[in-house]
C-alpha positions as CSV (number, residue, x, y, z in Angstrom):
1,X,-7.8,8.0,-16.7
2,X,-4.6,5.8,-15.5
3,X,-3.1,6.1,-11.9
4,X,0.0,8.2,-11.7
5,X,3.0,7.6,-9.1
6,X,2.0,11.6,-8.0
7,X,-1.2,9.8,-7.2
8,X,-0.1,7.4,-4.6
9,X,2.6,9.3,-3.4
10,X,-0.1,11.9,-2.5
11,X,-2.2,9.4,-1.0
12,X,0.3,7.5,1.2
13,X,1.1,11.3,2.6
14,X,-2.2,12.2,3.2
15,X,-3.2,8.4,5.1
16,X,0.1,8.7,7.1
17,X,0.1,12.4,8.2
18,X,-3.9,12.3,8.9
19,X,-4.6,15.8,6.9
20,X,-4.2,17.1,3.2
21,X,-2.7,20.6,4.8
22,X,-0.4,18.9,6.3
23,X,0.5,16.5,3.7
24,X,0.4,19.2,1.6
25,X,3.4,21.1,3.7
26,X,5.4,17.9,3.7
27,X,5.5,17.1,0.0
28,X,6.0,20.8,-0.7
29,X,3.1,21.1,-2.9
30,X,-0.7,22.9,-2.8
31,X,-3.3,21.5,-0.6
32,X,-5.2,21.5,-3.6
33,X,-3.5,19.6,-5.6
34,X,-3.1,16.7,-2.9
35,X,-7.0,17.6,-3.0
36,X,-7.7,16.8,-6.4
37,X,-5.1,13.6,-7.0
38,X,-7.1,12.3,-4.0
39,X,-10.6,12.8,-5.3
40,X,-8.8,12.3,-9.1
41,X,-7.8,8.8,-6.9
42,X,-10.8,8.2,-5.5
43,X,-12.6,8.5,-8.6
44,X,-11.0,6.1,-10.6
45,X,-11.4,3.2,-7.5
46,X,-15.0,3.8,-7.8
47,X,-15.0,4.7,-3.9
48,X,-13.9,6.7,-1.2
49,X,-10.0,6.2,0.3
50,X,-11.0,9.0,3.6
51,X,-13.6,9.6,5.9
52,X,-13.3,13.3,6.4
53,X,-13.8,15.4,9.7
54,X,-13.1,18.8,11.1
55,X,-10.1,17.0,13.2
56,X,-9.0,15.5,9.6
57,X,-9.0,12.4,7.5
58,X,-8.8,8.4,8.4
59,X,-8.8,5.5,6.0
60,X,-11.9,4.2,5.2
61,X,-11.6,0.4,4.9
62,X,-11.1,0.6,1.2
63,X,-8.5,3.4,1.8
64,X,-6.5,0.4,4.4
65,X,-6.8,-1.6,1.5
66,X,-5.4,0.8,-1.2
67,X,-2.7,1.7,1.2
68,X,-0.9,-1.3,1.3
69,X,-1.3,-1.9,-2.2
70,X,0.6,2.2,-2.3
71,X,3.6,0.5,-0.3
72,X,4.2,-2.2,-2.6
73,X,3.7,0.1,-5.5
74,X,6.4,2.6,-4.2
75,X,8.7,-0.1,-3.1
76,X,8.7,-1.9,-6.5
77,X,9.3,1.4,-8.2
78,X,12.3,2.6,-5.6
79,X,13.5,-1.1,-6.4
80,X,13.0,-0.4,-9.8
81,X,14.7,3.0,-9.5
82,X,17.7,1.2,-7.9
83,X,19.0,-1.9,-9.2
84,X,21.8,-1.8,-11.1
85,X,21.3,-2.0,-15.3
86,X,23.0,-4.2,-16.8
87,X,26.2,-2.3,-18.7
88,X,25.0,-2.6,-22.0
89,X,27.5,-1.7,-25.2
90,X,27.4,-1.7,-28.3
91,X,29.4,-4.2,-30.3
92,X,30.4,-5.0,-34.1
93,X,31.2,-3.4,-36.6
94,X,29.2,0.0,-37.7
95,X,29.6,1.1,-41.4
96,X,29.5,4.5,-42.2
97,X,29.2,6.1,-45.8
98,X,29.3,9.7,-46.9
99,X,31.7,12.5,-48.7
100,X,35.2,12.4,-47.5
101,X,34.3,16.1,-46.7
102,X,31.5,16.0,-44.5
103,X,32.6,12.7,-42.6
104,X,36.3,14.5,-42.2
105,X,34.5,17.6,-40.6
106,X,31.8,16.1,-38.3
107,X,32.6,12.2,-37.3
108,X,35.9,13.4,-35.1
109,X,33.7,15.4,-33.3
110,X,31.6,13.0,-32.2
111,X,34.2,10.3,-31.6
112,X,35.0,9.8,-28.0
C-alpha cells in the first residue's frame, strides 16, 4: 500500500477540525471514508495518528509528527501544481510519408 494525497489531505482535516464528522462535512465527502483513509493511514505508519474520545479526536505525538510532515507534503505539491512549465515546442523538421490520397484528406485537418 502507498500513501495517497487523499490520504493526507484527509488527515490534515481531521487534525485541524478535531472530528472526522466534521472533517467529513468540510471536504464534502463521507465520514467513512475520512474513517478508513485514516485507519488506511494509520496502518501503513505502523501506529496511531488520534487518540479518540466522545468529545472527538487529538494528535497523538506521532500524529504531531505526521502532521507537519502533511504541510510540507501539501505545500510541495501546491508548489508543484503552480510553477510555471517551461514552454516546451517542438522543433525540426518532421517527415511524413503516405499516399497523396490519404495525407491530402486527413493531414489539413490536423494542421493548426
Amino acid at each position: 500500500m502507498s500513501l495517497t494525497l487523499r490520504q493526507v489531505r484527509y488527515f490534515v482535516a481531521t487534525a485541524e477540525i478535531g472530528q472526522i464528522s466534521q472533517a467529513a462535512i468540510h471536504l464534502n465527502i463521507s465520514q467513512s471514508a475520512v474513517t478508513t483513509a485514516i485507519k488506511e493511514l494509520e496502518s501503513m505508519l505502523g501506529t496511531l495518528l488520534f487518540q479518540r474520545s466522545a468529545q472527538g479526536m487529538s494528535l497523538t505525538e506521532a500524529g504531531r509528527h505526521f502532521l507537519n510532515r502533511a504541510y510540507v507534503i501539501l505545500r510541495s505539491v501546491d508548489d508543484a501544481l503552480n510553477s510555471p512549465l517551461p514552454d516546451i515546442r517542438a522543433s525540426g523538421v518532421l517527415r511524413l510519408a503516405g499516399s497523396y490520397t490519404v495525407i491530402g484528406y486527413f493531414l489539413p485537418h490536423q494542421l493548426p
